[in-house]
C-alpha positions in Angstrom: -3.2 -46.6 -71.4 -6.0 -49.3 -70.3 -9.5 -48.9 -71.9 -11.0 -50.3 -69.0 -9.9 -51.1 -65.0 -9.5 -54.2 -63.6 -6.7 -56.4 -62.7 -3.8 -57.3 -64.9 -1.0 -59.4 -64.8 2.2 -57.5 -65.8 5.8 -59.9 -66.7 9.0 -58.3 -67.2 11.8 -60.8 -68.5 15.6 -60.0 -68.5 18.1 -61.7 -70.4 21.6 -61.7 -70.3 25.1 -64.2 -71.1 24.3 -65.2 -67.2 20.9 -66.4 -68.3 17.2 -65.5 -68.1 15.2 -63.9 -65.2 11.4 -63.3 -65.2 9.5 -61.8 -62.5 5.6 -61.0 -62.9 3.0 -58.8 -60.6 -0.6 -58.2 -60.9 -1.6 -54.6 -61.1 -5.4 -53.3 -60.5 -6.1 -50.5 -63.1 -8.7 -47.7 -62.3 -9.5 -46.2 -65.3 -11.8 -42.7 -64.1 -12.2 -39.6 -66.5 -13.5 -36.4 -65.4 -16.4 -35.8 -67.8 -18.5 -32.6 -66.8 -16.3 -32.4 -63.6 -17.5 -36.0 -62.6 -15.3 -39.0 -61.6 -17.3 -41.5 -59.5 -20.1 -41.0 -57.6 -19.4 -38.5 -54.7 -16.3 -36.7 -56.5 -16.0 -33.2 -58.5 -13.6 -31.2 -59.9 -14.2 -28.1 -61.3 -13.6 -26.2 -63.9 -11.4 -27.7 -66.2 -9.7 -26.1 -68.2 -9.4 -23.4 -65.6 -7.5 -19.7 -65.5 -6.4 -21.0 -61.8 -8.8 -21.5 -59.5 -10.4 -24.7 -58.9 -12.8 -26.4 -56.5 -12.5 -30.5 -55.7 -15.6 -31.7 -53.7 -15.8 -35.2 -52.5 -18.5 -37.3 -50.1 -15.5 -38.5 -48.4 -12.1 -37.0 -47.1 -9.6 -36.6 -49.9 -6.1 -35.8 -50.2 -4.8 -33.6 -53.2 -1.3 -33.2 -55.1 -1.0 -31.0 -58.0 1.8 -31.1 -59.9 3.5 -29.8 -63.1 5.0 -31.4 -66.5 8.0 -31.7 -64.9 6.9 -34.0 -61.5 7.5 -30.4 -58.9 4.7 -30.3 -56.3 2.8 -26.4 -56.8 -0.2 -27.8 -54.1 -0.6 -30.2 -51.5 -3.8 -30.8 -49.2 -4.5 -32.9 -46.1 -7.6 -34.8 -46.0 -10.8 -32.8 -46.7 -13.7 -32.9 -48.4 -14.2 -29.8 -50.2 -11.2 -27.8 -51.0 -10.7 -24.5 -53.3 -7.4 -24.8 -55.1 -5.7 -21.3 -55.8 -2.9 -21.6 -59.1 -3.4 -18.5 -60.4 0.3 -17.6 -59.8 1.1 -20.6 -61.8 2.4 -20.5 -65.8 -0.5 -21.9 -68.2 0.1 -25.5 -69.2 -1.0 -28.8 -68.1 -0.8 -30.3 -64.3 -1.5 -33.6 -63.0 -4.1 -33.9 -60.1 -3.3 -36.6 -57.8 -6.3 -37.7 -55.7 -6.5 -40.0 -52.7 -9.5 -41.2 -50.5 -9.0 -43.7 -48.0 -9.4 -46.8 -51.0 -8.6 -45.3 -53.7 -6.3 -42.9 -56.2 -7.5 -41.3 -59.3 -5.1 -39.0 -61.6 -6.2 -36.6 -63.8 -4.9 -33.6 -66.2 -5.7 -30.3 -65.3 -5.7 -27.7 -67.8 -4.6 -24.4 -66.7 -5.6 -21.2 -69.2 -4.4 -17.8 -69.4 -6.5 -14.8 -70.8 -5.0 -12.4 -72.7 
């Protein structure tokens, strides 16, 4: 977990009785947190926690992957700016929102609720 975006430099080292191999990449990090349903300027997501149905707005064509805890795809979208997400016939739990523009990806938990 990064506190804050940016870029970082990330080295993995492997060592072995053949000898030692390192190999290091820089990453950028974009740290975004849906606070009141807000990302970044120009980007909503609604409710959250929500019994199923959810509504993502953006100033810019998006595209949307929801998935469960265990990585299977329950929604998919093409690029749009406002779409209204239906996962009512999906089991309470946690999902992972998985949202593109044309520069840039932000991933956030979605809370799914069920009412007794």
């Amino acid at each position: 977990t990064y506190a804050q975006g940016g870029d970082y430099t990330v080295c993995q080292t492997v060592m072995n009785e053949c000898g030692t191999d390192s190999s290091c990449q820089t990453v950028r990090i974009s740290v975004s947190s849906f606070l009141d349903g807000y990302a970044e300027p120009g980007f909503q997501i609604w409710p959250n926690p929500s019994a199923g149905r959810l509504m993502i707005r953006s100033d810019h064509p998006i595209a949307i992957i929801i998935t469960d805890g265990t990585g299977r795809q329950v929604y998919r979208s093409g690029l749009e700016n406002s779409v209204a997400i239906d996962l009512e016939d999906c089991p309470a739990g946690v999902y992972l929102a998985t949202v593109r523009s044309r520069s840039s990806v932000f991933r956030e938990k979605l809370v799914l609720i069920r009412k007794p």
